[in-house]
TORKOL-4160 file (C-alpha; in steps of 0.2 Angstrom, whole numbers, padded with zeros to 4 digits, m for minus):
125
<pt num="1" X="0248" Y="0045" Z="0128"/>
<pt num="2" X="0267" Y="0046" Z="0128"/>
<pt num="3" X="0276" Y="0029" Z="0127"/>
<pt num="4" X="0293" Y="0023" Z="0126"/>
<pt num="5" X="0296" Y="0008" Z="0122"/>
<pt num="6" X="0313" Y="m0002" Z="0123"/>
<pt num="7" X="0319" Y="m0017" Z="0114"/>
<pt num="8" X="0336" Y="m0027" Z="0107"/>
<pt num="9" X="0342" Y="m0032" Z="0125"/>
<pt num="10" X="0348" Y="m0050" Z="0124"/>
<pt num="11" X="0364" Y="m0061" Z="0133"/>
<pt num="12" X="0379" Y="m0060" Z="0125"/>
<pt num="13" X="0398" Y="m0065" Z="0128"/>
<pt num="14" X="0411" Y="m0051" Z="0131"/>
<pt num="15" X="0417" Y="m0044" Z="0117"/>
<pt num="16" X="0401" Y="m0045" Z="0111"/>
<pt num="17" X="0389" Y="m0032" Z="0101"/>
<pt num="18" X="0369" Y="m0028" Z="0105"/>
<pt num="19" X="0360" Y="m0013" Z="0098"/>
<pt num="20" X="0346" Y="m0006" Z="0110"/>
<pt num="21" X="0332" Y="0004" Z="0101"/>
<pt num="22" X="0318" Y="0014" Z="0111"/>
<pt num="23" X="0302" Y="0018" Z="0099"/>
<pt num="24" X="0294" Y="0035" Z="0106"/>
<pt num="25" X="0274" Y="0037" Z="0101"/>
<pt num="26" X="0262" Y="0050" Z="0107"/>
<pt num="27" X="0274" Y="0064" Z="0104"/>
<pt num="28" X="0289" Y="0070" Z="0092"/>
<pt num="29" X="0306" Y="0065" Z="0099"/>
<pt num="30" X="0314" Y="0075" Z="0086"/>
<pt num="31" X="0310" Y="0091" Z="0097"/>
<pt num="32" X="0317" Y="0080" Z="0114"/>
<pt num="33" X="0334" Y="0077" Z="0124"/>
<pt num="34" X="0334" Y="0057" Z="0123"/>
<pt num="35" X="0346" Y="0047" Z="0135"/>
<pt num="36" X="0350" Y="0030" Z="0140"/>
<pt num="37" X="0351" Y="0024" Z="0160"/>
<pt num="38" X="0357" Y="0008" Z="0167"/>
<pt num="39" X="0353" Y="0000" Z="0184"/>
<pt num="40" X="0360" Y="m0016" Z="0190"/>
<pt num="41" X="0355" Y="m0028" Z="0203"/>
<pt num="42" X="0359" Y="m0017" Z="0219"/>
<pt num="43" X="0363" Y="m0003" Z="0213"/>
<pt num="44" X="0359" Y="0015" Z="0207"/>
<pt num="45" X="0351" Y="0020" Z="0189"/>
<pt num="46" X="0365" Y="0028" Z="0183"/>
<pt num="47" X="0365" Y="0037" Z="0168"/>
<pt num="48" X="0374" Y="0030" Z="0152"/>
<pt num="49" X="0373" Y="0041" Z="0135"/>
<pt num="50" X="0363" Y="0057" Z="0130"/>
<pt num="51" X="0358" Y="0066" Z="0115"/>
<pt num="52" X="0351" Y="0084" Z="0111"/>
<pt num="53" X="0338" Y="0086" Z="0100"/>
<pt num="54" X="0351" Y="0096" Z="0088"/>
<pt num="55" X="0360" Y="0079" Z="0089"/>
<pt num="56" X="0376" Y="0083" Z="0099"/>
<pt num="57" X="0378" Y="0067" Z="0110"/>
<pt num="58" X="0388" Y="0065" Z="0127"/>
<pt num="59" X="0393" Y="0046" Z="0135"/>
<pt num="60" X="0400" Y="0041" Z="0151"/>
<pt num="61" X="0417" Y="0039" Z="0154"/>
<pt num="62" X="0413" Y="0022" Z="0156"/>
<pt num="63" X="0408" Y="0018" Z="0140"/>
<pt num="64" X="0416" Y="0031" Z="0129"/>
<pt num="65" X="0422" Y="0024" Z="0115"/>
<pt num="66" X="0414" Y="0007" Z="0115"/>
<pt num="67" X="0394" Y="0014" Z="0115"/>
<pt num="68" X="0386" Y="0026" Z="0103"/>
<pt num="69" X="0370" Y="0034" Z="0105"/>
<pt num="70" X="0361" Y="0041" Z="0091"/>
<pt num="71" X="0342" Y="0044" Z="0083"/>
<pt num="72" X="0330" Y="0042" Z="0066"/>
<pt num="73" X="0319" Y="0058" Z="0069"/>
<pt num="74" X="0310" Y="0049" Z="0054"/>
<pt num="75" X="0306" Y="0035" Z="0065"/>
<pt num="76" X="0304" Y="0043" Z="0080"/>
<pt num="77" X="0318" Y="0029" Z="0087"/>
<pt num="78" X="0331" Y="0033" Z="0099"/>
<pt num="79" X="0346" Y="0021" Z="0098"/>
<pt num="80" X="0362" Y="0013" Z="0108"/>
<pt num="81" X="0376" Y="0004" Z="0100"/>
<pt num="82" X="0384" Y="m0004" Z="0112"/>
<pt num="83" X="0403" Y="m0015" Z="0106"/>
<pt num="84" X="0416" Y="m0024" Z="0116"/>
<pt num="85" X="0402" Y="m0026" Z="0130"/>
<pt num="86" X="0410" Y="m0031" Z="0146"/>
<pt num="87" X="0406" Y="m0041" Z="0162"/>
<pt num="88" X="0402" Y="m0023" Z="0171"/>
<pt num="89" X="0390" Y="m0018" Z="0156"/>
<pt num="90" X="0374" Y="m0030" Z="0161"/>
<pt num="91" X="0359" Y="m0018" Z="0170"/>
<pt num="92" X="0342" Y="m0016" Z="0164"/>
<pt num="93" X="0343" Y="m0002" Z="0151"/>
<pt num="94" X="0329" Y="0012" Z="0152"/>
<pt num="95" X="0327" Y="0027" Z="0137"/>
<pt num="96" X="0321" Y="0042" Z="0144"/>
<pt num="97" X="0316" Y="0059" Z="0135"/>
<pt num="98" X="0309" Y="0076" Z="0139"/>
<pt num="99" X="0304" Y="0089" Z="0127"/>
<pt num="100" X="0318" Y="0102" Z="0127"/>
<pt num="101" X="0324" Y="0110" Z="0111"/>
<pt num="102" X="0343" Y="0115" Z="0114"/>
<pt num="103" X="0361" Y="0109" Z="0110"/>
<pt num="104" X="0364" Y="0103" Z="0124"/>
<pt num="105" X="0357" Y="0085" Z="0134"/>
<pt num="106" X="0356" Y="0083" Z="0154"/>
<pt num="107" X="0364" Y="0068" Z="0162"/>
<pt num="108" X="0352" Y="0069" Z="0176"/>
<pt num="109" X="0338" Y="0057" Z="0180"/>
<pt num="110" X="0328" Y="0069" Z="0187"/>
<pt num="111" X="0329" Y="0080" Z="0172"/>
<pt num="112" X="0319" Y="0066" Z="0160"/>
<pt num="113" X="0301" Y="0066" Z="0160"/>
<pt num="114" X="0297" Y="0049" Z="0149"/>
<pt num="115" X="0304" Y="0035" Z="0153"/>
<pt num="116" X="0303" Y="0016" Z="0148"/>
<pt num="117" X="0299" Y="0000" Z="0155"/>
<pt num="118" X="0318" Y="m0008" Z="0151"/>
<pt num="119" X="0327" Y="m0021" Z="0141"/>
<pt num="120" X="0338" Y="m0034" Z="0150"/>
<pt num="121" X="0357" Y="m0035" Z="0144"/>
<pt num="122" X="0366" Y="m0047" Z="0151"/>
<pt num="123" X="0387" Y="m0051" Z="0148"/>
<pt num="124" X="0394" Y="m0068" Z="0151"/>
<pt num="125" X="0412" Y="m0070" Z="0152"/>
């Protein structure tokens, strides 16, 4: 059984710094596109960060510069550094995979197989 599951969601004040991590089990992420999606109260999943399973990584414009997506293939653990969080950064966060061995990773939600359950972030200003 595939599970993803998500965890390092927290409050924290603008400016601030949390690190998301998503432990996958039931299957080898290493061989998966892995991305992050955020939804907030109202509004669409949209998606945030992506990574290929030959490690090439693509963010939102949104977030470019201030997020950082990455994985340990040895843990099996997808992860998103996320700095200088602002008031329009809080959502729940979701990790998604789908097996696909290639350099590139979609930005689409429909493209992801797996998904999370979410971990709550939340900015205060």
């Amino acid at each position: 059984q595939v599970q993803l599951v998500e965890s390092g969601g927290g409050s924290v004040q603008a400016g601030g710094s949390l690190r998301l991590a998503c432990a996958a089990s039931g299957y080898t992420s290493s061989t998966s596109n892995m991305a992050w999606f955020r939804q907030a109260a109202g509004n669409q999943r949209e998606w945030v960060s992506c990574i290929s399973s030959y490690g090439s990584t693509i963010h939102a414009d949104s977030v470019k510069g201030r997020f950082t997506i990455s994985r340990d293939n040895t843990k099996n653990t997808l992860y998103l550094q996320m700095n200088s969080l602002k008031p329009e950064d809080p959502a729940m966060y979701y990790c998604a995979a789908r097996p696909s061995r290639t350099s590139y990773c979609a930005t689409g939600e429909d493209s992801y197989v797996y998904w999370g359950q979410g971990t709550q972030v939340t900015v205060s200003s």
